[in-house]
C-alpha positions as CSV (number, residue, x, y, z in Angstrom):
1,X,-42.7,15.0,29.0
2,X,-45.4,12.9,27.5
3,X,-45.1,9.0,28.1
4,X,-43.9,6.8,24.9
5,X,-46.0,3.6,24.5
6,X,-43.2,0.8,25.1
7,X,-46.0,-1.2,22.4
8,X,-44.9,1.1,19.3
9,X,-41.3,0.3,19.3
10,X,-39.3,-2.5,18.4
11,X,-37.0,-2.4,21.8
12,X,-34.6,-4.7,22.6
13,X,-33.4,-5.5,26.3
14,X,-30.0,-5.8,27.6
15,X,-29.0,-6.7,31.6
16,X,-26.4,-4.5,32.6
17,X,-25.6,-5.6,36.1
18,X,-27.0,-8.6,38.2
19,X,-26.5,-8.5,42.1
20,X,-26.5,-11.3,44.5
21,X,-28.7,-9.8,48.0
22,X,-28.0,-11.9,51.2
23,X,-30.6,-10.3,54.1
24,X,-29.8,-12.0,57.9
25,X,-32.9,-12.4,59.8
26,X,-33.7,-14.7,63.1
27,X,-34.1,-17.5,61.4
28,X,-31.5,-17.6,59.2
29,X,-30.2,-15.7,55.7
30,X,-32.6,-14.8,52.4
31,X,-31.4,-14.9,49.2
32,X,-32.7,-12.4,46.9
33,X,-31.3,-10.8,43.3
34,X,-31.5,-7.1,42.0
35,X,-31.1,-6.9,38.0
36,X,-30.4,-3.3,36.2
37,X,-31.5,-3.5,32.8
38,X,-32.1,-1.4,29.6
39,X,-34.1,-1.1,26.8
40,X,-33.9,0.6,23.5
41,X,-34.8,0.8,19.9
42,X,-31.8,1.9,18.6
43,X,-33.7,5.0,17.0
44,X,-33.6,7.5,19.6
45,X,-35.4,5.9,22.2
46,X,-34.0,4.0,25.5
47,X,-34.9,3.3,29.1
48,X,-33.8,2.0,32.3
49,X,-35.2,-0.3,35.0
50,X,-34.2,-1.8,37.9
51,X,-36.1,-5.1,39.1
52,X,-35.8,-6.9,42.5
53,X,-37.0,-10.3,43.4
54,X,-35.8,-13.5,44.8
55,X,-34.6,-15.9,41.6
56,X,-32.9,-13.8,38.7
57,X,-35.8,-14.7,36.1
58,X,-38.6,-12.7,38.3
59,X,-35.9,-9.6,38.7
60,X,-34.8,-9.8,35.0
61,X,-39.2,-9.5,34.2
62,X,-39.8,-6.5,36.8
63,X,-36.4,-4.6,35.2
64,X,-37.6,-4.9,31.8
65,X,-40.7,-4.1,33.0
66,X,-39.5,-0.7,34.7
67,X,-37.7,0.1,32.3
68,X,-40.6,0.4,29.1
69,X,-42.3,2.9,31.6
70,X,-39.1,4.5,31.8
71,X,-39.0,5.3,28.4
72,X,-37.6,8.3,26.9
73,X,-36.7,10.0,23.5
74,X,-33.3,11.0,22.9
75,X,-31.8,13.8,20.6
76,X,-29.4,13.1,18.1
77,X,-27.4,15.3,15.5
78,X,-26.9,12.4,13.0
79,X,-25.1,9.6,14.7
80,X,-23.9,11.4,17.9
81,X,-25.1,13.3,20.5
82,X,-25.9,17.8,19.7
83,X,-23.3,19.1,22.5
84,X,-20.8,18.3,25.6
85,X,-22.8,17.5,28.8
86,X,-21.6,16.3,32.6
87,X,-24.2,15.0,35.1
88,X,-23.9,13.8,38.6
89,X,-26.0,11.5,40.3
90,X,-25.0,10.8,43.7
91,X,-21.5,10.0,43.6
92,X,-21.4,9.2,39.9
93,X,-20.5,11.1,37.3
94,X,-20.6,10.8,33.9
95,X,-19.4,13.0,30.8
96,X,-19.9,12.8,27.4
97,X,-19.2,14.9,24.2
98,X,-19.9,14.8,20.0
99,X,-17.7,12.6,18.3
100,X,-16.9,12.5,14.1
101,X,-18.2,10.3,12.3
102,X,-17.2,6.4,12.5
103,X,-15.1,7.2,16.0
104,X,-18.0,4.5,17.6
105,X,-19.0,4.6,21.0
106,X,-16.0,5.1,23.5
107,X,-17.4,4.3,26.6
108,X,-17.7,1.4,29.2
109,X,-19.3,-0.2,32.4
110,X,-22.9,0.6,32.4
111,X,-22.6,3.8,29.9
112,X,-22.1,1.4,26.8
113,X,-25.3,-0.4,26.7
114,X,-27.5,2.3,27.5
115,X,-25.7,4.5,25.0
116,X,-26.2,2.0,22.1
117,X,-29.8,1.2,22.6
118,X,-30.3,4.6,23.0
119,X,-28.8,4.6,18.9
120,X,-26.0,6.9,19.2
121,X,-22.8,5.2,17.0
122,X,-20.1,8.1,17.4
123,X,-19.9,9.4,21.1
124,X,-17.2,10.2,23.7
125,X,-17.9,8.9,27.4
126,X,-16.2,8.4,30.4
127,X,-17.8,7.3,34.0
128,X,-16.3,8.8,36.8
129,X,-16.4,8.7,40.4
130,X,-18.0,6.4,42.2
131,X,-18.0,2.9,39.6
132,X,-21.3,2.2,41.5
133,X,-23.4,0.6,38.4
134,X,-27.3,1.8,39.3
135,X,-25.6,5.7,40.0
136,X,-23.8,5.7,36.9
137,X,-26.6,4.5,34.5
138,X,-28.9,6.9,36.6
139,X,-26.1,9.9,35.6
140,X,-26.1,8.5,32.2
141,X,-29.8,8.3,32.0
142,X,-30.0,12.6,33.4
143,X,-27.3,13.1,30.8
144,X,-29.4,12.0,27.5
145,X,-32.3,13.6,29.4
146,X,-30.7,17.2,29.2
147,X,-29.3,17.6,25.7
148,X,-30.9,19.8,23.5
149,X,-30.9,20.7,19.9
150,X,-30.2,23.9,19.0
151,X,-33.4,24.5,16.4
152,X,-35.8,23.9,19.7
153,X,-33.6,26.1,22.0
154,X,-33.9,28.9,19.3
155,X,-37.3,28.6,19.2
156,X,-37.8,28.6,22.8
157,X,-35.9,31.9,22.9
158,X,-37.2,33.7,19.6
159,X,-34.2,33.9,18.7
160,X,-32.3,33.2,15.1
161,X,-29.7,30.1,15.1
162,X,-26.9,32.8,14.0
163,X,-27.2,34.4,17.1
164,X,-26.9,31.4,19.0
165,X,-24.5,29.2,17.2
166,X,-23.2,31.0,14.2
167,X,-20.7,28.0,13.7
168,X,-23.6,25.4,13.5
169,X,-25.4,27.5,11.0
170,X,-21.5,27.6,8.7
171,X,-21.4,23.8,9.0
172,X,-25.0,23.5,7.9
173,X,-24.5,25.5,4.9
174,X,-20.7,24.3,4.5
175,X,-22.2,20.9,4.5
176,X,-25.3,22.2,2.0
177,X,-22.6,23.8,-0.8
178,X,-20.6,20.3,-0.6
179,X,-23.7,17.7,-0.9
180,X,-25.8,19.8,-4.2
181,X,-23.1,19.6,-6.2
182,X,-24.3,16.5,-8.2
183,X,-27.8,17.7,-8.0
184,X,-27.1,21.0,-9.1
185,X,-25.1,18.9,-12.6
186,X,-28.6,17.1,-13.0
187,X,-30.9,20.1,-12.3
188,X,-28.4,21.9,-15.4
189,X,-28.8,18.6,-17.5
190,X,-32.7,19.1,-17.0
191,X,-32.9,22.5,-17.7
192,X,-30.7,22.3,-20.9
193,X,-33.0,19.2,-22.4
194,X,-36.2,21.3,-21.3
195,X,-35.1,23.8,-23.6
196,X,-34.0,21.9,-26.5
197,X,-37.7,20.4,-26.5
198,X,-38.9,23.6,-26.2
199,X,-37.3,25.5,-29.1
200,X,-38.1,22.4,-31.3
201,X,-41.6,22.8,-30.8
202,X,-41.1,26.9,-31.2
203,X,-39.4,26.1,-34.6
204,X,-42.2,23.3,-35.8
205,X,-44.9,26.3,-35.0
206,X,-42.5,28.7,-37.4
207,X,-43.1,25.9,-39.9
């Protein structure tokens, strides 16, 4: 997968989980802070760092900057996501499947955020297992990272989209007799006025 320059897109950040580190040595206990953090565009693009350091400012820095060379492009079918998927990672697990339109995103914890900036508005998630925050943005992360659309799978194949999803191909063309209608009204109104002007001119040559 090619890298995405962070430079090209207008991303915006949001900390999903800030965690207080207390290490025991000899001497005495350090203090130290581990942030998870995303960034996205809201377009189909998203990413997720984590950054360690010991004030929160340093660690919020080092996430962001993980997370633009984490970047990744993510694909969409309109406002939600092309098919059911379920991905582990560790003890996390996270599912999520298409929603209709204006359903939102139902999702929560460290799903939500990453889900947003990734740009997808209609989606149904739910985190389970372990409610460990880094393993279930990691799932959600493998998640995006595996859907497919089903024009590249075809093509990957050599195969036709009826074979593979005949229902997608109904819906596409469901959706194509429903949205021409109007057009189809003007195209008529065209046509008609195109042939008024041209037997006026046809009866001004009889003349």
């Amino acid at each position: 997968m090619p890298r995405i320059n962070p430079d090209t897109l207008a991303l915006e950040e949001q900390v999903i989980r800030t965690n207080k580190v207390q290490k025991t040595h000899k001497g005495g206990r350090s203090l130290s802070w581990n942030v998870l953090v995303a960034v996205g565009d809201r377009d189909g693009h998203v990413g997720v760092g984590l950054g360690k350091a010991a004030g929160i400012p340093d660690a919020i820095r080092k996430a962001i900057e993980d997370a633009k060379k984490n970047i990744f492009q993510v694909p969409l079918v309109g406002n939600t996501i092309p098919h059911e998927i379920e991905m582990n990672y560790g003890a996390a697990k996270v599912r999520m499947k298409p929603a209709s339109p204006g359903t939102g995103v139902v999702a929560g914890g460290a799903v939500r955020p990453i889900l947003e900036l990734a740009g997808v508005k209609d989606v149904l998630a739910k985190s389970l297992g372990s409610p460990n925050a880094i393993n279930t943005a990691r799932a959600t992360v493998e998640c995006l990272k595996s859907l497919k659309i089903a024009e590249d799978v075809c093509a990957a194949r050599g195969a036709e989209l009826t074979e593979l999803v005949p229902w997608y191909v109904r819906k596409r063309e469901e959706e194509g007799v429903a949205r021409p209608v109007v057009q189809v009204a003007a195209e008529k109104v065209v046509r008609t006025e195109e042939a008024e002007d041209a037997l006026e001119e046809f009866e001004e040559d009889q003349d």
